[in-house]
N, C-alpha and C positions, 0 to 999 in steps of 0.2 A: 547855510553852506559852511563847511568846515575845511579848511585847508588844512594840507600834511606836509608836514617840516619834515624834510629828510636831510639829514647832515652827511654830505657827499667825504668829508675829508677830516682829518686830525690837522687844529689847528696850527701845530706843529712841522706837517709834513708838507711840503711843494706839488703835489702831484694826488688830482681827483682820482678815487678809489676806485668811481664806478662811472664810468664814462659812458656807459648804457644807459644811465638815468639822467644824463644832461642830454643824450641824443632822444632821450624820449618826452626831455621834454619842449625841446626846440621841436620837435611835431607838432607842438600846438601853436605855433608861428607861421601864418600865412603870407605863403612869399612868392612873388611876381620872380616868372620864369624865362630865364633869357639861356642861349645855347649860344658859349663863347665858343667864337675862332680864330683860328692862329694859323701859321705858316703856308704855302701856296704849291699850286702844282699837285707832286703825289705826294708831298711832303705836306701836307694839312690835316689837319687834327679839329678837335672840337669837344667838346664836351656840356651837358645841362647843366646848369646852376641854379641857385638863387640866394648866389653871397654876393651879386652885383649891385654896385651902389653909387651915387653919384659923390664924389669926394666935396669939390670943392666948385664953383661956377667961374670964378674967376684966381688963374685960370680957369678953365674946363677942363676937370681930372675925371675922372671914375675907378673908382677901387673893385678888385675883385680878391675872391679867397680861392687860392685851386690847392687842391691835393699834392702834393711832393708825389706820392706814387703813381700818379694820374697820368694816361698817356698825353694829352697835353703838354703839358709843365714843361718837359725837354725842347718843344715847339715854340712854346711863347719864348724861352728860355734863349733858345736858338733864333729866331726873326725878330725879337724885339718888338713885338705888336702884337695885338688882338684885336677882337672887333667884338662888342654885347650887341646880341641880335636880342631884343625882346621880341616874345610871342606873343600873338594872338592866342583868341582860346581857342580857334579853327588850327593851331598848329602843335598839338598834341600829340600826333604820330613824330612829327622830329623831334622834340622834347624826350618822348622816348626812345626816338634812334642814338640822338645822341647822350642819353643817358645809359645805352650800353645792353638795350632792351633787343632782342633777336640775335645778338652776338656782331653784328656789325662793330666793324672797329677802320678806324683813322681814315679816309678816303671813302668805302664805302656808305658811311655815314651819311653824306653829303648828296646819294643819289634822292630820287621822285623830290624832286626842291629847284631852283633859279638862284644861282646865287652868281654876283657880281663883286668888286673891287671896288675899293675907294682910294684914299690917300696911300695907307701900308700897306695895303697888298692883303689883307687877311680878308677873308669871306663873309661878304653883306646878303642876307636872307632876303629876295626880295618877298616882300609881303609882313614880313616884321612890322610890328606897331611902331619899333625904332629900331636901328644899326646905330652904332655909337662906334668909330673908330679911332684907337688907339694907340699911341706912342708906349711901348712903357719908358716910364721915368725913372721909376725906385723898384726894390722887389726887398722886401723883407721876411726872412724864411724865421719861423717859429715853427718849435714842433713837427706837428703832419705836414705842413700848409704852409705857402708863400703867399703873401697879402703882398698883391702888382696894382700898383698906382701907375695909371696910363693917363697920359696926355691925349687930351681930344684931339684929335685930326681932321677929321670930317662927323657929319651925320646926318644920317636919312629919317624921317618921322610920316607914317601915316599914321591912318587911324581905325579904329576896333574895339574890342571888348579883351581887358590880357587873360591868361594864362596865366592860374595862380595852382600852386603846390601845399595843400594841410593836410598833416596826420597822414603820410605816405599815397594819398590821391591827387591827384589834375582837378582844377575845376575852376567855374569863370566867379567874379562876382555880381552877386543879385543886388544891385540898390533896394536902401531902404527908405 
């Protein structure tokens, strides 16, 4: 097997050339899929991810990465909280609601689901494998994207099989 060296940038210049060939190659990173939410009421939003990550245990932080252009972002922005709903592999249809898939947007997103509250007020999936609720703490804006380090508040944990995203498909994992 032969790998291929592609040189994205002049070592000289601050800024990758081809931004399509680093998105194509993070497709080949299988990543556990959670659909953040933020703000409450009709003013709730949400969005799929899988730049959610556990920061730190002690405290108990969790980082995420959202888009600056993303309907979101104004949300968490505005309430100061979120909540990581990881999925099951049974919750594939919200994964794509909230991923923007049928044209649903902020509110209707959130319909054929149960969802409940915890500490911040942002929207817990009931059936999620976990709810991880959020304070944010810090928000550092780079770039596209604001990297929100949230303060655990509460969290809910069952259990399942997740919901995993490689090379633009859904799919569970098979042990080996």
């Amino acid at each position: 097997m032969t790998a291929t060296v592609t040189y994205l940038h002049n070592p000289l210049e601050t800024q990758l050339t081809h931004p399509d060939q680093l998105k194509s190659a993070m497709r080949n990173f299988a990543g556990g899929v959670s659909v953040i939410t933020a703000g409450s009421g009709d003013q709730r939003n949400g969005a799929t991810v899988t730049s959610a990550t556990a920061l730190s245990m002690d405290p108990a932080s969790m980082l995420i990465s959202i888009n600056r252009s993303s309907s979101i972002w104004p949300v968490i922005s505005r309430f100061n909280h979120f909540c990581v709903n990881i999925l099951s592999a049974q919750q594939q249809d919200i994964a794509s609601r909230f991923a923007g898939v049928g044209g649903l947007k902020g509110v209707q997103r959130y319909s054929n689901a149960s969802w409940s509250t915890l500490e911040s007020g942002a929207a817990v999936l009931e059936g999620a494998l976990a709810s991880i609720d959020c304070a944010v703490e810090d928000v550092i804006e780079r770039h596209t994207h604001a990297i929100v380090i949230g303060r655990v508040v509460a969290l809910v944990t069952d259990q399942g099989e997740p919901l995993v995203y490689h090379n633009g498909q859904y799919g569970n994992i098979v042990p080996i």
